[in-house]
C-alpha positions in Angstrom: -0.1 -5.3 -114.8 -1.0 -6.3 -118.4 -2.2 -4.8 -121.8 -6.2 -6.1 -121.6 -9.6 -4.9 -121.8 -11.7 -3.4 -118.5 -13.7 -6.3 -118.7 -10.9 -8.7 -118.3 -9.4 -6.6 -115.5 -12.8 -6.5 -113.8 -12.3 -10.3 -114.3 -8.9 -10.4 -112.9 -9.9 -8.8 -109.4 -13.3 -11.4 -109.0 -10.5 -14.3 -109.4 -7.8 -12.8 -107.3 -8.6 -13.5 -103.8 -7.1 -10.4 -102.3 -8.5 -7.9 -104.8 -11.2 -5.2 -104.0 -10.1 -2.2 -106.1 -9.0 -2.4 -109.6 -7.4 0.6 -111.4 -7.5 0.5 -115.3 -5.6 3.1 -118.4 -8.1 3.4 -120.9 -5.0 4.7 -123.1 -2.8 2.3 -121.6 -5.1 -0.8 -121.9 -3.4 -1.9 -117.8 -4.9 -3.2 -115.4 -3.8 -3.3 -111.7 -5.2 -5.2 -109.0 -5.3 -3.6 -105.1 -6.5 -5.1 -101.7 -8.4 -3.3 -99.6 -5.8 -1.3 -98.1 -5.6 0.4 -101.0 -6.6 4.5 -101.0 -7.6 5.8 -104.3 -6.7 8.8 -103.2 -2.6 8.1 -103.3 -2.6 7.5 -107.0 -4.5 9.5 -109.7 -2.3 8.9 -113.1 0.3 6.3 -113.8 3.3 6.0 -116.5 0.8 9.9 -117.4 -1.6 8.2 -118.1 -5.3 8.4 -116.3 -5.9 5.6 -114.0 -10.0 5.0 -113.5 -10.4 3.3 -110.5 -13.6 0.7 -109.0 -14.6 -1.1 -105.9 -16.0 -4.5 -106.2 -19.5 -3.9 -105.8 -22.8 -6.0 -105.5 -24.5 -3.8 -108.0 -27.1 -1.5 -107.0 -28.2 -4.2 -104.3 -27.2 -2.1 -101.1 -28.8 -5.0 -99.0 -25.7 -7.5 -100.3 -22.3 -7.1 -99.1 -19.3 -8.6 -101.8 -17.2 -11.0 -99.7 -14.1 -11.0 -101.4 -12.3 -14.0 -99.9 -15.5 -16.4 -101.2 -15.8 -13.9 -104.8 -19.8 -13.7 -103.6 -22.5 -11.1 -103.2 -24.4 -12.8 -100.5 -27.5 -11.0 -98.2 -28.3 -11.9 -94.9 -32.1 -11.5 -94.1 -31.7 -11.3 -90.5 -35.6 -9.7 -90.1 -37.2 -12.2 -92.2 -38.5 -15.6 -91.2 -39.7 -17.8 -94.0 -40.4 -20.9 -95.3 -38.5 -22.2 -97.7 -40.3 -21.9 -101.0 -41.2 -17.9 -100.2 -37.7 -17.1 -99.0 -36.4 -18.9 -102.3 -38.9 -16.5 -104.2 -37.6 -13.7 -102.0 -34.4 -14.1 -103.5 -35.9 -14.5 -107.1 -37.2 -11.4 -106.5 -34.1 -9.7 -105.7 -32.7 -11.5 -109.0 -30.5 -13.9 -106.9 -31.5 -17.2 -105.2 -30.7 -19.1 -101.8 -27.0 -19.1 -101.3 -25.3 -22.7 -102.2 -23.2 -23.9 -99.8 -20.9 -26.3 -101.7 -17.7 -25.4 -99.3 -16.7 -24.8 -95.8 -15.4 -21.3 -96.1 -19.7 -20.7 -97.1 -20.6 -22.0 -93.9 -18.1 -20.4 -91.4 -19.5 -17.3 -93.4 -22.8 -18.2 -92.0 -21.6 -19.3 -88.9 -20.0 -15.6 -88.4 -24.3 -14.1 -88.2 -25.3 -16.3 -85.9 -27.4 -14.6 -83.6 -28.1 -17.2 -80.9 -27.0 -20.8 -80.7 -28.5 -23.6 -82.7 -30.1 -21.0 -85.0 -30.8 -22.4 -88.9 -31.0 -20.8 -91.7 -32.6 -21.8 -95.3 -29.7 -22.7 -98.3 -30.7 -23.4 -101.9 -31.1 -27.3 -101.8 -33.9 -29.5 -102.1 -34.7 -32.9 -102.8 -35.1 -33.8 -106.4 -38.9 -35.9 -105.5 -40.9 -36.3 -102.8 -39.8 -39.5 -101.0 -36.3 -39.0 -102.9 -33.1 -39.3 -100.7 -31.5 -37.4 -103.5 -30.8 -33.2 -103.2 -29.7 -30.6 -105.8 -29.1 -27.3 -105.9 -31.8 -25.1 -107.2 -29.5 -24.6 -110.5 -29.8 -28.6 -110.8 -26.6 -29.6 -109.7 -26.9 -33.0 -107.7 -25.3 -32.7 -104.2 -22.5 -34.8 -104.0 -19.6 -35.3 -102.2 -17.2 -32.8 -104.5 -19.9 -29.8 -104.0 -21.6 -29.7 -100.5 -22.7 -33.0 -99.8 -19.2 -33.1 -98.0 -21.3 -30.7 -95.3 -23.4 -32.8 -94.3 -24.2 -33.7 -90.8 -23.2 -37.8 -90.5 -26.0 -39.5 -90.9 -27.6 -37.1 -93.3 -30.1 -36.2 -95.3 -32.4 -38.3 -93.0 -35.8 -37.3 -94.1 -38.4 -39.1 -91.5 -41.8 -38.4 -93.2 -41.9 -39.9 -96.9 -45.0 -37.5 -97.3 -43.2 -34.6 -96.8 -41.1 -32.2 -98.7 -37.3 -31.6 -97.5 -34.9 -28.5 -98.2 -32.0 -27.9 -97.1 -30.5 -25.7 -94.5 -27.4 -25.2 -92.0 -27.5 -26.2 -88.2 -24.5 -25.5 -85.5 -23.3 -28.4 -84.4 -20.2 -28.4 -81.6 -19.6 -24.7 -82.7 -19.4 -25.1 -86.7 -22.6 -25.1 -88.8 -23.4 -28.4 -91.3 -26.0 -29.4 -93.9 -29.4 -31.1 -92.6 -32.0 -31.5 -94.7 -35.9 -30.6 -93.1 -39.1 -29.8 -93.9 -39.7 -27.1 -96.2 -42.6 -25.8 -94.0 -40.8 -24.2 -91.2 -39.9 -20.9 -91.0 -36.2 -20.0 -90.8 -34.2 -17.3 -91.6 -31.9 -17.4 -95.0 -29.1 -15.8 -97.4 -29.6 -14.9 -100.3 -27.0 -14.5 -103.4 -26.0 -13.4 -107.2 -24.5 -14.6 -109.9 -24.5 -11.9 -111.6 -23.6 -8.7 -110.3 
């Protein structure tokens, strides 16, 4: 609990890792942070004062789900099959873009909608140029080792065909998913996800 504004308490529950209801005093100018065992319905004033309380929401986007424990809004399109530049523009469309795996906690997300085994899904990394062994996120960001390039399956990226464009994407391998990099032409499911909601 602490004298600040709404903004900063809605702030305060996107950093806590255990916070998906926040309860703010207008009057008071307090803020306090709940999990999601919390019931709005067991406190309506505090210290007399009018508590206003709000979930942790994705916005008006009811196709993405917040994930509280990665502080994301992240969409699973489970009935689409694209390549990767129209399921990148999918996402555009929705305002977000292809999630970016840059941790392990992303991937066991991922791994936790697999359907069937060895299924891949589209991320939001490419190679920089054609013929480049080089990958960045689609906000620019190089992948290195300190933001997904960690992930990657030993050996990898290994493109084959010089010619060829490469994106990136998540493969299971001994049941955990990693980073491979393949063409952009085949079609593959994908997650999607905001910044800014």
């Amino acid at each position: 609990m602490s004298d600040i504004s709404l903004s900063h308490c809605t702030a305060e529950c996107f950093v806590s890792t255990k916070c998906e209801v926040f309860g703010y005093t207008f009057a008071g100018k307090k803020c306090y942070l709940y999990d999601d065992s919390f019931a709005v319905s067991t406190a309506q004033s505090c210290s007399g004062n009018t508590v206003s309380y709000y979930r942790v929401t994705c916005g008006q986007l009811a196709t993405y789900t917040y994930v509280s424990s990665l502080k994301k809004c992240l969409s699973y399109k489970s009935d689409q099959r694209m390549v990767w530049e129209d399921a990148r523009d999918a996402c555009r469309d929705e305002g977000g873009h292809l999630v970016y795996v840059k941790t392990q906690e992303i991937l066991d997300y991922i791994i936790g909608h697999r359907e069937t085994e060895n299924t891949k899904y589209w991320v939001g990394g490419k190679q920089t140029e054609l013929g480049s062994n080089v990958y960045e996120w689609l906000s620019g960001e190089t992948i290195d080792s300190t933001n997904g390039g960690q992930l990657w399956l030993p050996g990898r990226p290994k493109f084959s065909d010089p010619t060829s464009e490469y994106c990136i994407l998540t493969r299971e391998v001994d049941e955990s998913f990693v980073l491979i990099d393949s063409a952009c032409n085949t079609t593959r499911k994908f997650f999607c996800e905001l910044d800014n909601f």
